[in-house]
VOKOL-483620 format. One record per residue: y, z, x of N, C-alpha, C in turn; residue in one letter. Coordinates in pm, whole numbers, plus 50000, padded with zeros to 5 digits. Example, Ala and Ser with C-alpha at 12.3 -4.5 7.8 and 13.67 -1.06 7.14 Angstrom:
# residues 2
494315078051319495505078051230496705078051320A/497755070851285498945071451367500035078751290S/
***
This chain:
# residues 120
046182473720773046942465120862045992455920937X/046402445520938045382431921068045472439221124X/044772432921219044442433121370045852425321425X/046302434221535047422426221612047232419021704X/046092422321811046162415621892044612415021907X/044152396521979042862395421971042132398122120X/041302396522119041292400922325039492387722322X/039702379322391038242370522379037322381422411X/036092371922392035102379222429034772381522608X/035502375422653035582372822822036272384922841X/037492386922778038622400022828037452411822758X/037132416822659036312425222616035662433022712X/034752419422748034022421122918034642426122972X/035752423023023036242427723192036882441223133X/037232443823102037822455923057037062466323032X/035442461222954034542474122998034052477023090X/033632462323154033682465023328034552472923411X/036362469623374036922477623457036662492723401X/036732496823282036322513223291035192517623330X/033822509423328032912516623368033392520523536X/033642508223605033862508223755034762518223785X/035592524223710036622534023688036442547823667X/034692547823579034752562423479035732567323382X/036242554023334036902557623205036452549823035X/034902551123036034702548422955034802552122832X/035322563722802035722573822663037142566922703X/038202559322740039292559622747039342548822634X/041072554622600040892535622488041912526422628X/041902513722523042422504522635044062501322556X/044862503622601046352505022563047132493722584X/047622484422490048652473822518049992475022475X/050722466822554052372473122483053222462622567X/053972468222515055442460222610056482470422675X/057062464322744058262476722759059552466222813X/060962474922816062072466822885061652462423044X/062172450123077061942447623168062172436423272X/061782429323361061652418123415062552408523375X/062432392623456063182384923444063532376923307X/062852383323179063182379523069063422386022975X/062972402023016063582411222938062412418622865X/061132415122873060062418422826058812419722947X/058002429222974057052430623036055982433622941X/054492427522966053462435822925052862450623012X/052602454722929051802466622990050222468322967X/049062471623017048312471022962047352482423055X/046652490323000045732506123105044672510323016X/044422520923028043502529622962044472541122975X/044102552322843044862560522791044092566922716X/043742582022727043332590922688043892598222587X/044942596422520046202599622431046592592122338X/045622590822206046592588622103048032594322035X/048912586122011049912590921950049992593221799X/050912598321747050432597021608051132584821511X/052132576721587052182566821464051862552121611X/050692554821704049662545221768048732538221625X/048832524621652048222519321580046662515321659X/045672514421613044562514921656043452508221554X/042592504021661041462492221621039762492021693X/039252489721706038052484221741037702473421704X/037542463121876037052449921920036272451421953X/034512448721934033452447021988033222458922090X/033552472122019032992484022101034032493422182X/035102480622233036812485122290037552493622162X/038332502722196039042508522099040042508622206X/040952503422120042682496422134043542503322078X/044712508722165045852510222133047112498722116X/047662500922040049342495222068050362507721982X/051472509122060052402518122014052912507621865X/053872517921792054552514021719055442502321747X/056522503821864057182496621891057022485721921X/055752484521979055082468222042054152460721949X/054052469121801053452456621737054382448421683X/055422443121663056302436221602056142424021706X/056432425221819056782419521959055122412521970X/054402415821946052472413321987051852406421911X/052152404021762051572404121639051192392021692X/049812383621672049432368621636049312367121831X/049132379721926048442378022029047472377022079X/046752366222170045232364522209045442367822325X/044762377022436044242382322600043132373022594X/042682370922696041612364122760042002370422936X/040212367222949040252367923093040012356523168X/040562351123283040112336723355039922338623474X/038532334223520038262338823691038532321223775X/039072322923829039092311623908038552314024071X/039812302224169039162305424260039692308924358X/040952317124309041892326124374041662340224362X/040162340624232039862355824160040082351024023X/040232363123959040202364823827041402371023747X/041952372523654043092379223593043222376623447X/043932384323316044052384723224045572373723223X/045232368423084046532357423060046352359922932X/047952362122840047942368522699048872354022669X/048592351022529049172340622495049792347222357X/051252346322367051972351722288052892345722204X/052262341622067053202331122031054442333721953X/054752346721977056342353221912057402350122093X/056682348022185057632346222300058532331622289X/059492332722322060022317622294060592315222447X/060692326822545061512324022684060222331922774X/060282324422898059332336023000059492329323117X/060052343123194060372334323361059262326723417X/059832325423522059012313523614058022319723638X/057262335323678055842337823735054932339423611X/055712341423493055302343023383054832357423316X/055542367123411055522379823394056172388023284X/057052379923221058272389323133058402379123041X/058852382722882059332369822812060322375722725X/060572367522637061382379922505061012366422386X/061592372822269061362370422148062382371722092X/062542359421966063962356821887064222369421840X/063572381021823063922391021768064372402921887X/063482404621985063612409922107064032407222190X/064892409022285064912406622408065232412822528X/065012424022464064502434622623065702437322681X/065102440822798066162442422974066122434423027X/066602420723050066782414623190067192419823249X/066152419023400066422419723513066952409523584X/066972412123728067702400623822065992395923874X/065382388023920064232379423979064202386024149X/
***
């Protein structure tokens, strides 16, 4: 199977940064979706000590990545990056199966998906 989702070399970074700063460097780093928000789609994204058994899994430059079953359909042809500005810093996933995503840009859905809308 590809690779589902790409993560730059910037997000790579911060993410081993955040586990070292954490002590979760044996952890993998877990992406997904779940029902949710003002479009019906939320990302999720942690460290997780728990593979599942139909978790699909990868190694990016040293990161070992989860995504559940359910969220690769919804993810496929996704890039993470990290961007520090000068409000701070934060991850921005560019998802080109989303076709709707509210206004903060927190939730989206997909011609195939579309989640739980919530109320805003």
């Amino acid at each position: 199977m590809e690779q589902i989702v790409v993560l730059t070399e910037k997000a790579v970074e911060q993410v081993k940064q955040m586990m070292k700063e954490s002590g979760e460097e044996n952890a993998y780093f877990r992406v997904g979706v779940y029902g949710g928000g003002c479009s019906g789609l939320s990302y999720a994204m942690g460290f997780d000590h728990n593979k599942r058994e139909d978790d699909y899994e990868f190694d990016q430059d040293g990161l070992r990545i989860l995504i559940d079953k359910d969220s690769v359909l919804v993810l496929k042809g996704t890039t993470i990056d990290y961007e520090q500005g000068a409000m701070g810093g934060g991850f921005t996933i560019h998802n080109p199966n989303a076709i709707a995503s509210c206004g903060c840009g927190s939730s989206f859905r997909t011609a195939t998906h579309a989640g739980t809308p919530e109320e805003c």
